[in-house]
C-alpha positions, 0 to 999 in steps of 0.5 A: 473505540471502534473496531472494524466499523462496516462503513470504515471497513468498506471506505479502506477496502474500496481505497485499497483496491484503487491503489492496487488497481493504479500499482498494476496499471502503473497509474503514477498519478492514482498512486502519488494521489493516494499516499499521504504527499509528505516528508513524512511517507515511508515507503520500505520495500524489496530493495529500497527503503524511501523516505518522504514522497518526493523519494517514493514518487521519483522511484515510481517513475524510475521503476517504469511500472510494477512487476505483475502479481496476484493477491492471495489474501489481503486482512484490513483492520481499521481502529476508530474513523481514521485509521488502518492498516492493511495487509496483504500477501501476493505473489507476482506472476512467475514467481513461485514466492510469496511477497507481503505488503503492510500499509498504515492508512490515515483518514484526513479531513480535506483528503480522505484515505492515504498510505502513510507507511508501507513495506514491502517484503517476499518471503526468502528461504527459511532454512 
């Protein structure tokens, strides 16, 4: 099995930055277009957890557009043609915390490259 083939690497890194793009934009269109459109999407985040596209799409547009943020690091590993996972810390603009973000991306054959779970943390107080 492959390990962050370049080629792969590159395809998710471009489709990551696209859904960042959209995310900073509130692009709902890009965004719904990038997640896997199933009842099987998860998408867990700071005070919701959604379960299935429609509930991932309707909370989109209820938000009206995402705080601003910044990243700080983002790591993607890829394990064969067809599967990634994405991991990025940002911080949104201010705040001083750090949030985190997980993503699961899958590589279908009439589709491309889609979130199939996301997460979405900030980081609390440790002590």
């Amino acid at each position: 099995m492959k390990i962050n083939e370049p080629a792969v690497v590159a395809e998710v890194t471009a489709a990551f930055h696209a859904y960042e793009c959209a995310l900073t934009t509130d692009d709902l269109e890009t965004m719904g277009a990038l997640f896997w459109n199933s009842p099987h999407t998860v998408r867990l985040g700071v005070g919701e957890n959604l379960y299935g596209i429609e509930a991932i799409d309707a909370f989109r547009k209820a938000r009206r557009g995402s705080p601003q943020r910044d990243l700080l690091r983002v790591e993607i590993t890829t394990i064969g043609d067809n599967f990634a996972v994405a991991n990025a810390e940002f911080q949104r603009h201010g705040s001083e915390k750090v949030g985190r973000q997980s993503q699961a991306w899958a590589k279908f054959p009439d589709q491309g490259w889609r979130v199939v779970s996301a997460h979405v943390s900030i980081m609390g107080n440790t002590s």
